[in-house]
N, C-alpha and C positions, 0 to 999 in steps of 0.2 A: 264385194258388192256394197253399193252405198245406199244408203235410204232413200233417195232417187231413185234409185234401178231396183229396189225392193219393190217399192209400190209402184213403179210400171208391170214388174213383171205380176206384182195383185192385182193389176189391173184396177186401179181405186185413184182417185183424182186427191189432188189435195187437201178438196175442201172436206172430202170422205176422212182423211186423216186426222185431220185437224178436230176435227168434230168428234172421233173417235176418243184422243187426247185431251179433248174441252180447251181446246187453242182456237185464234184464229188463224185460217188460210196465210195471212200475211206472218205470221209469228210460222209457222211451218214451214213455211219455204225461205224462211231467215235459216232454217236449220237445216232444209236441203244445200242451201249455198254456205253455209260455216258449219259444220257439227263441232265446233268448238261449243257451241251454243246447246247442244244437247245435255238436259239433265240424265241423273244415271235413271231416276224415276220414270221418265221420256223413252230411255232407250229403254229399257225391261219390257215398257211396253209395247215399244215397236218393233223390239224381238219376238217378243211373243205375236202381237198380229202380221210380221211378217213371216213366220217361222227362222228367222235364220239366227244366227248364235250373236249375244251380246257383245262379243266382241270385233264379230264384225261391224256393229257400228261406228265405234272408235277407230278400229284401225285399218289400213287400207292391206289387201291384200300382200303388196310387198312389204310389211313390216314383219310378216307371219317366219322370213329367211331365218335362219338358223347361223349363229356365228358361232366361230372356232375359239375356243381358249387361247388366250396370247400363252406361249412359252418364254420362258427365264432362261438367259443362256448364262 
């Protein structure tokens, strides 16, 4: 889930976030459309008013895959 689809599903508008963060609206939705842009200070706290886990901010669900140890032949 993306901070986009976090705060649809809070039902909270941008400018509610934004406000929340002491950002403006236009700086917040620089961060819905790049979360390269998100500081680590930014997302703690929009884990916590989202409830959903910090690293779901960062990373998108398919990164969560588990890989196999290469083997030595």
């Amino acid at each position: 889930m993306n901070i986009k689809e976090a705060r649809q599903s809070s039902k909270m508008t941008q400018e509610e976030v934004a406000g929340y963060l002491g950002i403006s609206r236009v700086t917040y939705g620089k961060m819905e459309r790049d979360p390269e842009l998100i500081t680590l200070c930014d997302a703690k706290a929009l884990s916590e008013l989202f409830g959903i886990p910090l690293e779901d901010i960062f990373f998108s669900s398919d990164c969560n895959k588990t890989y196999s140890s290469a083997k030595e032949d």
